[in-house]
C-alpha positions as CSV (number, residue, x, y, z in Angstrom):
1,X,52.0,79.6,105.1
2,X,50.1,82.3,103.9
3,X,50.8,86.1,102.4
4,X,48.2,88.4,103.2
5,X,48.6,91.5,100.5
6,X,47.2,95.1,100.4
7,X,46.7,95.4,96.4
8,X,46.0,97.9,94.5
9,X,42.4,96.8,93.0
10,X,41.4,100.7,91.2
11,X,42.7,103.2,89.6
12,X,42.9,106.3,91.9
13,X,43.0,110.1,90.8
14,X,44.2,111.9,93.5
15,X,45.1,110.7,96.9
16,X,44.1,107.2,97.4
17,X,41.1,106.1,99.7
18,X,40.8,102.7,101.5
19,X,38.0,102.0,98.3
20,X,40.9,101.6,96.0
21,X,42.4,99.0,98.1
22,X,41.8,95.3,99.1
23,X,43.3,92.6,101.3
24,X,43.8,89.6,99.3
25,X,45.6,86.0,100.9
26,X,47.8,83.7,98.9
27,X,50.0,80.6,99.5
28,X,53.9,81.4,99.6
29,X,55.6,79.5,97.4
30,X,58.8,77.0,98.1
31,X,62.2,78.7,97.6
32,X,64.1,77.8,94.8
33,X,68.3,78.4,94.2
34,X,68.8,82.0,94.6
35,X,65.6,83.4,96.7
36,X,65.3,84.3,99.8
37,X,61.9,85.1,102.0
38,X,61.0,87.6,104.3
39,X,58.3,87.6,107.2
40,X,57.8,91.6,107.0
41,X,57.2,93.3,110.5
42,X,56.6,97.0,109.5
43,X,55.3,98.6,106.2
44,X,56.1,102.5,105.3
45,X,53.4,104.8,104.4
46,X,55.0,107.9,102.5
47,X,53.2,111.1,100.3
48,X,55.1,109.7,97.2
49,X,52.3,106.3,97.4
50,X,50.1,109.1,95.5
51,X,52.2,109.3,92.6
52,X,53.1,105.3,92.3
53,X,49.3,104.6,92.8
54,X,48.0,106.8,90.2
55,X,48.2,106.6,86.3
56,X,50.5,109.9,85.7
57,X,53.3,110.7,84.6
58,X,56.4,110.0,86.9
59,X,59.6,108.9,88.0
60,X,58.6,105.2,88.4
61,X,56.0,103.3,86.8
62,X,52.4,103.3,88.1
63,X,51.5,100.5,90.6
64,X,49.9,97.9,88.2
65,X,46.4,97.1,89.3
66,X,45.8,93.4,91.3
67,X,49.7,94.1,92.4
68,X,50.7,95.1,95.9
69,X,50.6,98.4,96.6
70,X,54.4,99.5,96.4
71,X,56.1,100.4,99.4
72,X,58.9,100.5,101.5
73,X,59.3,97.6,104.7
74,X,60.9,95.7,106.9
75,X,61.8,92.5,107.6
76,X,63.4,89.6,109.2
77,X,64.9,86.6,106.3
78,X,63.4,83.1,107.6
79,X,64.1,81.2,105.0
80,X,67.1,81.8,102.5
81,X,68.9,80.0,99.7
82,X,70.9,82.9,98.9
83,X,74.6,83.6,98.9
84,X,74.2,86.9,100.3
85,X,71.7,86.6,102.9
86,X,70.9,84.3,106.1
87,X,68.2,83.7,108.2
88,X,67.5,86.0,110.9
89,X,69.3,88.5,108.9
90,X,66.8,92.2,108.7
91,X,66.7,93.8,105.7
92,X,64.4,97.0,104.1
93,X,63.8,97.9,100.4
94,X,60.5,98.0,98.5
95,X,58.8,94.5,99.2
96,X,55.4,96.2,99.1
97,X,52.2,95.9,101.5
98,X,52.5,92.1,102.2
99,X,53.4,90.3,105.4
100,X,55.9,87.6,103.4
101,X,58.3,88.5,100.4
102,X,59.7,85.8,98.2
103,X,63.0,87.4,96.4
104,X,66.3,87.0,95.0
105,X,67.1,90.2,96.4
106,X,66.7,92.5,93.6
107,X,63.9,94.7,95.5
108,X,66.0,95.0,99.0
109,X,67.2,98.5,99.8
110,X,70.5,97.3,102.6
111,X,70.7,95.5,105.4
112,X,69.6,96.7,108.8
113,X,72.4,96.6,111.5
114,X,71.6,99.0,113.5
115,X,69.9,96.7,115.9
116,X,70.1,99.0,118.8
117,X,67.7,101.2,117.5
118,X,64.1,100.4,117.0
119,X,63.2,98.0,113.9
120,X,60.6,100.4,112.7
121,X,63.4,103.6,112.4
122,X,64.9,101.4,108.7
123,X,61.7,102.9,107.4
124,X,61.8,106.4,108.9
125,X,64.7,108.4,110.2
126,X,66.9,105.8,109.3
127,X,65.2,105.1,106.1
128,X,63.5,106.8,103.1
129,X,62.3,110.2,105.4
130,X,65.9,110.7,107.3
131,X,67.9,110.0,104.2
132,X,65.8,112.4,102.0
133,X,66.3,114.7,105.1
134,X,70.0,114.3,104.9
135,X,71.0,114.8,101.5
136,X,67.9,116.9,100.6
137,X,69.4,119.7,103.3
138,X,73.0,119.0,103.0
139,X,73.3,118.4,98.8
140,X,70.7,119.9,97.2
141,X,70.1,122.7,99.7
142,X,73.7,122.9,100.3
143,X,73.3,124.2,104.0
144,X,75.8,125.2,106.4
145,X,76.3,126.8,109.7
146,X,74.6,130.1,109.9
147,X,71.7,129.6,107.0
148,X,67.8,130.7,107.8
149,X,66.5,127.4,106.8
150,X,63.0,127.1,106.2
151,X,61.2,123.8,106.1
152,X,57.4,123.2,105.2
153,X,55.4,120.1,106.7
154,X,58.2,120.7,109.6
155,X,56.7,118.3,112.0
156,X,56.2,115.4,109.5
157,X,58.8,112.4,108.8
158,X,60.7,114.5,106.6
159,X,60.5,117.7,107.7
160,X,61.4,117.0,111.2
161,X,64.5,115.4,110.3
162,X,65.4,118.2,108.2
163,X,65.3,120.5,111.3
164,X,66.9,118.6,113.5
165,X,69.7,117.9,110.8
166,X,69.7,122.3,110.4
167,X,70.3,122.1,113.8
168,X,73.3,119.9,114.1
169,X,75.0,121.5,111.7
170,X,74.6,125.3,113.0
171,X,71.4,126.7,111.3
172,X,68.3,129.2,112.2
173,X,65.3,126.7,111.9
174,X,61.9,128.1,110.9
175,X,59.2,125.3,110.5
176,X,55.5,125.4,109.2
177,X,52.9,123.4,110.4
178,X,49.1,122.9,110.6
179,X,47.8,123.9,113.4
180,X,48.8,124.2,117.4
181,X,49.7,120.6,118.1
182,X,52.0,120.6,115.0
183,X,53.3,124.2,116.0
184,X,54.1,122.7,119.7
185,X,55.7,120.2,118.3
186,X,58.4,121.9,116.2
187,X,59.3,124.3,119.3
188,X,59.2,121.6,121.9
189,X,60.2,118.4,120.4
190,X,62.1,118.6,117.6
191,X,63.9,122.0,117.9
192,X,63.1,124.7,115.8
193,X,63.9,128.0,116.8
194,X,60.4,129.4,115.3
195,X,57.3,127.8,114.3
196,X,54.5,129.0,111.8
197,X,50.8,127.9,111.6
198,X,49.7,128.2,108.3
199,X,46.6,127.5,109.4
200,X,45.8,130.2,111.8
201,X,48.7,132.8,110.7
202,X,49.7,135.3,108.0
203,X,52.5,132.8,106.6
204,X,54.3,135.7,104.6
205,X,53.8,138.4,107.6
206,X,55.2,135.7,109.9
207,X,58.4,134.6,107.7
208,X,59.4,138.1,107.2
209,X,59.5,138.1,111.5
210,X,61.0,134.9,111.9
211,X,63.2,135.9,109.2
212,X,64.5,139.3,108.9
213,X,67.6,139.0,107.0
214,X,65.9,136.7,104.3
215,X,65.5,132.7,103.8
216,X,68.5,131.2,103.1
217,X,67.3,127.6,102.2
218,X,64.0,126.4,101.8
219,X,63.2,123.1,102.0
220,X,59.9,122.5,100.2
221,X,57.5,119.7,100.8
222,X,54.0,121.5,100.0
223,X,54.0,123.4,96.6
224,X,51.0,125.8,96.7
225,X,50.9,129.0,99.0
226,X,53.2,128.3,101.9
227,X,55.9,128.0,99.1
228,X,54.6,131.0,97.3
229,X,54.9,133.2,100.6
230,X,58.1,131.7,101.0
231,X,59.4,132.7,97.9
232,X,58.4,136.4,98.9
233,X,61.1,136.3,101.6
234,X,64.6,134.7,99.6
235,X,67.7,135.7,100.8
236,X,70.4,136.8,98.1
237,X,71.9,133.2,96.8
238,X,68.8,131.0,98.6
239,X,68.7,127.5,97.6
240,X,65.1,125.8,97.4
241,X,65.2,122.3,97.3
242,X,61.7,120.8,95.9
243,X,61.1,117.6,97.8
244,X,57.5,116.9,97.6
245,X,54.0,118.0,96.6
246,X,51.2,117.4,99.5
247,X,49.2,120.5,98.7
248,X,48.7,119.5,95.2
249,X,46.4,116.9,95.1
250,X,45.1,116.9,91.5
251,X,47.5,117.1,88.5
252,X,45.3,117.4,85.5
253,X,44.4,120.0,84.6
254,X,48.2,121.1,85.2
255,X,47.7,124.0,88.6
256,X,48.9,127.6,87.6
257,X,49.9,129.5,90.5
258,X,51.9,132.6,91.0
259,X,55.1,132.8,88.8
260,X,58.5,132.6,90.9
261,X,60.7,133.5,88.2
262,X,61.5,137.4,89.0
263,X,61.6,136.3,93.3
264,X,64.3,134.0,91.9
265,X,66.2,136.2,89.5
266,X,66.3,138.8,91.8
267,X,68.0,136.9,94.6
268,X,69.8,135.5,92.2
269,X,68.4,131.8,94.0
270,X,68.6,128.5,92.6
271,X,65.7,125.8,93.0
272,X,65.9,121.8,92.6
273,X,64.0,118.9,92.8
274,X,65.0,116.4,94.9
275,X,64.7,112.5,94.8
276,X,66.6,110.0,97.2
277,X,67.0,107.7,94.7
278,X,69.7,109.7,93.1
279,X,71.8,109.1,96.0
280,X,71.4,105.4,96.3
281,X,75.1,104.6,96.5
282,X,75.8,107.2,99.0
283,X,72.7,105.8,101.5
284,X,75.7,104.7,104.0
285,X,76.9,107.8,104.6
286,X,73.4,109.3,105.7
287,X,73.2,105.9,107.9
288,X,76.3,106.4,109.9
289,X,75.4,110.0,110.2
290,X,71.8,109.6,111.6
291,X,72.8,106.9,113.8
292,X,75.6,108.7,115.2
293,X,72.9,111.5,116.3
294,X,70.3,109.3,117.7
295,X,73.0,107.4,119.9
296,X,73.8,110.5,120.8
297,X,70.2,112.1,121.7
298,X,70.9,114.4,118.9
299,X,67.8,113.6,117.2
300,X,64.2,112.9,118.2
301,X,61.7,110.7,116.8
302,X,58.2,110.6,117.0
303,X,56.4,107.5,115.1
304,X,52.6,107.0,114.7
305,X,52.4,103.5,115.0
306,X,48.9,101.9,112.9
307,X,47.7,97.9,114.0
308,X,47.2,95.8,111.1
309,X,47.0,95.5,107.5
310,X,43.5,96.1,107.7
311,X,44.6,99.5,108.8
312,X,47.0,100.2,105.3
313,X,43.8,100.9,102.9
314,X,42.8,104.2,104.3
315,X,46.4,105.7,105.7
316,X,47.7,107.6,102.5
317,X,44.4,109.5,102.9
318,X,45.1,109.6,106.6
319,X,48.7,111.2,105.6
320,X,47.2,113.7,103.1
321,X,44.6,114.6,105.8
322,X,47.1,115.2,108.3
323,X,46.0,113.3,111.0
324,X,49.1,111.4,111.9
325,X,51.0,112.5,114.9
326,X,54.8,111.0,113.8
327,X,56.4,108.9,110.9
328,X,53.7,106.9,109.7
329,X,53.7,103.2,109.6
330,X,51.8,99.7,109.5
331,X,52.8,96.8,112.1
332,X,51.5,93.7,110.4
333,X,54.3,91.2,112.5
């Protein structure tokens, strides 16, 4: 039986391109007392595979070079000698871009028994996107009924969730996008009661329409200018919840943009950073809650759906680009 591997084979600065990457076979291994393997059907592809591919300082370790690239999957056990798992058994965690996982179980997130929903939603709404989506809105961002709530990237994996989510709970939902598509999508699919297209619009003119009494929560994947023009427009007591990055894509030298200090001292606000992991032993709660809604049509999904591990190399670029149309992911089984 063979493994086929995406590994990280350079050292990237910046977003990753397919030239960092290559596909590398190898022989998997017999089990021994305590392992388990995994033929993996679907691997994630998330913004924070910048960060864990490059050599910066971080919340996790860089991805050492010659391993596979890290990432979250999913998977069906064919093979256990495990007291905790059995065959035909799916599970998700970080098993990395490989089609077969050898473990003793150390690297798997939960099992996956939702198994009326599609296989490939453990890596979306029902995995690392919807729960940042849950408890990034309803924790950090502390939103409830009534809130403005403002969410950047609003038709990505995360972003949609969060709007949806807004909208469950009893918010105003403002999203920005790139672009019409994008724009279309927030209004028509996922729900948003207005939509901004920081590509073709004033993004502080059209906030301050969308949102005359102020942003209550913003839910910030970008950094950069949309987040400055957001911060323009805070409500008294806003909460910003920092969850990723995308318009930054260089670190060093450190970027110096427009200082948010007085916006936030004068509405007396409060901003955070947000990370998923801290809530790792709360993940059922999210899981019961998001199944609940997509049982329940609450909550839409839209996946972009790439053939192939050939096709993993050049998708974080893809991501950072833009050019996916949903959550994106990698079949390989």
């Amino acid at each position: 039986m063979k493994n086929t591997q995406v590994i990280l084979a350079r050292r990237p600065v910046g977003v990753p391109a397919a030239s960092h990457f290559e596909i590398r076979e190898t022989a998997v291994a017999d089990l021994t007392d305590g392992q388990l393997l995994i033929r993996v059907s679907h691997w994630s592809v998330d913004p924070a595979m910048r960060g864990w591919a490059n050599d910066v300082p971080n919340y996790s370790p860089p991805v050492a070079l010659g391993d596979p690239m890290r990432s979250f999957a999913v998977g069906e056990v064919i093979a256990s000698r495990h007291p905790d798992y059995a065959e035909g058994e799916v599970v998700e965690g970080l098993l990395g871009w490989q089609t077969h996982v050898i473990t003793d179980g150390s690297d798997i997130g939960r099992k996956v028994t939702e198994t009326d929903l599609p296989r490939s939603y453990a890596l979306g709404i029902m995995g690392l996107n919807g729960t940042t989506a849950y408890f990034g809105l309803l924790e950090s961002c502390a939103a409830k009924a009534g809130d403005t709530v403002v969410v950047s990237t609003a038709a990505g994996a995360v972003g949609s969730a969060v709007g949806q989510v807004a909208k469950v709970i009893g918010c105003r939902t403002v999203g920005i996008a790139g672009g019409p598509e994008k724009t279309r999508a927030c209004l028509e699919t996922f729900g948003y009661d207005a939509a901004i297209d920081y590509k073709a619009e004033d993004v502080a003119g059209a906030i301050s329409a969308a949102c005359p009494d102020g942003v209550d929560c913003y839910f910030d994947n970008t950094c950069g200018p949309i987040s400055d023009a957001v911060m323009t427009r805070l409500a008294q007591g806003a909460r910003i919840t920092i969850c990723g990055t995308a318009a930054i894509t260089e670190w060093d030298p450190l970027p110096v943009g427009p200082r948010v200090h007085r916006q936030l001292l004068v509405a007396r606000a409060r901003m955070q950073g947000f990370l998923i992991f801290d809530y790792k032993d709360r993940l059922h709660e999210a899981h019961a809650a998001l199944a609940g809604w997509l049982r329940d049509g609450k909550i839409t999904v839209r996946e972009h759906i790439l053939d192939g591990p050939e096709a993993a190399p050049g998708a974080i670029g893809m991501l950072y680009r833009g050019e996916n149309t949903g959550k994106l992911i990698v079949k390989v089984g």
